[in-house]
C-alpha positions in Angstrom: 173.4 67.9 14.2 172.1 71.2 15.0 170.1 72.6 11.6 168.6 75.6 11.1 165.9 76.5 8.0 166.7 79.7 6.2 164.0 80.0 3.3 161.7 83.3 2.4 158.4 81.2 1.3 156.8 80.5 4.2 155.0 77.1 2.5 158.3 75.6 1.8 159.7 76.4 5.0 157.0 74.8 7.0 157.2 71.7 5.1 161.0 71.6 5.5 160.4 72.2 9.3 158.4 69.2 9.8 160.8 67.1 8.0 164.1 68.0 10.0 162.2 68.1 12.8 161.1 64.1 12.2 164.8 63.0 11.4 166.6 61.4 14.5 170.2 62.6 13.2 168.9 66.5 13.1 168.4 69.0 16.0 166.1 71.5 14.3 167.0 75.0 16.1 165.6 77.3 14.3 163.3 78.8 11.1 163.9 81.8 9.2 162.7 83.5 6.2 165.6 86.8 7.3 168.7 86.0 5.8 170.0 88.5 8.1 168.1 87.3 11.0 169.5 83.7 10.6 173.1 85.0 10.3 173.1 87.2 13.0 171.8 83.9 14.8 174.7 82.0 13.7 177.1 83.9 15.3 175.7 83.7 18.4 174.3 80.0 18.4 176.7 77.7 16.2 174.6 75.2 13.3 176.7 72.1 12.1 173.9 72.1 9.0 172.1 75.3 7.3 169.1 74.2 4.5 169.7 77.7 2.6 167.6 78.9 -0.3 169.2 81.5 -3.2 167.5 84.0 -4.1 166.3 86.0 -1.2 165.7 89.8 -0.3 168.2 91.3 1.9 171.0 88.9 0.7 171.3 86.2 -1.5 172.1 82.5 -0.4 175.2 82.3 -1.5 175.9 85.4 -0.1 175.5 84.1 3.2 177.3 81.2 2.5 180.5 83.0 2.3 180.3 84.3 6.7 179.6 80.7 7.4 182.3 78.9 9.1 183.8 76.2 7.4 182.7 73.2 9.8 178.9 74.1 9.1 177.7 72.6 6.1 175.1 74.0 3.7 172.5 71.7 1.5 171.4 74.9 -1.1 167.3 74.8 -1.8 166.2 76.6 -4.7 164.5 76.8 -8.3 167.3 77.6 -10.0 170.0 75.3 -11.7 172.2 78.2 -12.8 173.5 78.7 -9.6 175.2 75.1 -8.9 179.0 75.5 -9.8 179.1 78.7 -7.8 177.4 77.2 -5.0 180.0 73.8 -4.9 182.6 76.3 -5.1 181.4 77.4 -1.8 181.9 73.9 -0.5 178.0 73.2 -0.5 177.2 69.9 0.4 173.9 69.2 -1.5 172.3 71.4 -3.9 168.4 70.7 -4.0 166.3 71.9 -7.0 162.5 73.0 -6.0 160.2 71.5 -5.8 161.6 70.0 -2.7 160.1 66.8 -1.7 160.6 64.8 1.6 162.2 61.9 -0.4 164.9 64.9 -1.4 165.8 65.6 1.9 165.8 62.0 3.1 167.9 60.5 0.3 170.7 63.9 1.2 171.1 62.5 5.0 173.5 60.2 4.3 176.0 62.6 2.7 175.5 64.9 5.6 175.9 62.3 8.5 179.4 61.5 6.4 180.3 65.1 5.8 179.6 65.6 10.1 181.5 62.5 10.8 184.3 63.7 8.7 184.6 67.1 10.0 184.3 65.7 13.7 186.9 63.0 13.1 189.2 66.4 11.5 189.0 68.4 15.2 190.0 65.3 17.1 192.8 64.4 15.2 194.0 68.1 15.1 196.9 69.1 18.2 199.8 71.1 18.5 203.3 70.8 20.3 204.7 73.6 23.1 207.7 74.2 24.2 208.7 75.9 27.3 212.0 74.9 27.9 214.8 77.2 26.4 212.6 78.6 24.5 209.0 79.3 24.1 206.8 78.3 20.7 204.1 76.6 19.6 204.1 74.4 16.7 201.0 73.0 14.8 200.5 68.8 14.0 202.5 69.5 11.0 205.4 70.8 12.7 205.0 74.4 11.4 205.6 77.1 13.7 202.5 79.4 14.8 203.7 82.9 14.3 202.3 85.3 16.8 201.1 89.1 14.6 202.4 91.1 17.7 204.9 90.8 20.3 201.9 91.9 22.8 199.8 88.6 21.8 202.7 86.2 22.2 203.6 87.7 25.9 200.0 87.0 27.0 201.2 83.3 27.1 203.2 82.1 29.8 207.1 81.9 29.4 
């Protein structure tokens, strides 16, 4: 799973660094202590896992949290309990309190490896139906139709 770091003291971060970096289900990509720098990131290189403290300058944690997309999980890091329904209410995966130890991180792995397996299982199973005959539409697994905003955007597909 490809995991990035984003957490503004630089101790903590190194520690966390070494220990993604020793666990054989994580691809460590990347370290910041920018919550800005690591988003812009994102949207250019894709994470399946973000480690993501709170309170940060620039923009909070669960700022962030909100322009991540849905398939990338997020294990919150921080010092501060008051945070932890909002942060589930973003979906979080794990929230870790501080001081984070090694054992933390370990014992979370599990939960993630489940969440990923989850999510890829989710994309395979997903399709969708087209019709060219009579007729062109698209419908999704469910049988819904996929309405198209603008006539312009549907006529980009063949008919």
């Amino acid at each position: 799973m490809r995991t990035i770091l984003i957490e503004d003291e630089h101790h903590i971060l190194g520690m966390m660094e070494r220990i993604v970096k020793e666990e054989p289900s994580l691809e460590w990509v990347g370290s910041f202590q920018s919550p800005v720098q690591a988003l812009t990131f994102i949207q250019e290189h894709p994470v399946d896992l973000v480690f993501l403290d709170i309170e940060m300058p620039e923009m909070t944690g669960l700022e962030l949290a909100t322009y991540l997309p849905e398939r990338t999980q997020v294990v919150f890091t921080t010092a501060h309990q008051q945070y932890a329904v909002e942060a589930f209410n973003l979906h979080a995966t794990h929230y870790l309190l501080k001081p984070i130890t090694e054992q933390m991180i370990h014992n979370v792995i599990p939960r993630i490896i489940q969440r990923y397996e989850a999510i890829q299982q989710k994309n395979l199973n997903q399709s969708c139906r087209i019709q060219f005959l009579d007729r062109f539409s698209v419908r999704t697994q469910d049988g819904n139709l996929v309405k198209w905003p603008t006539q312009k955007q549907k006529s980009y597909l063949p008919t």
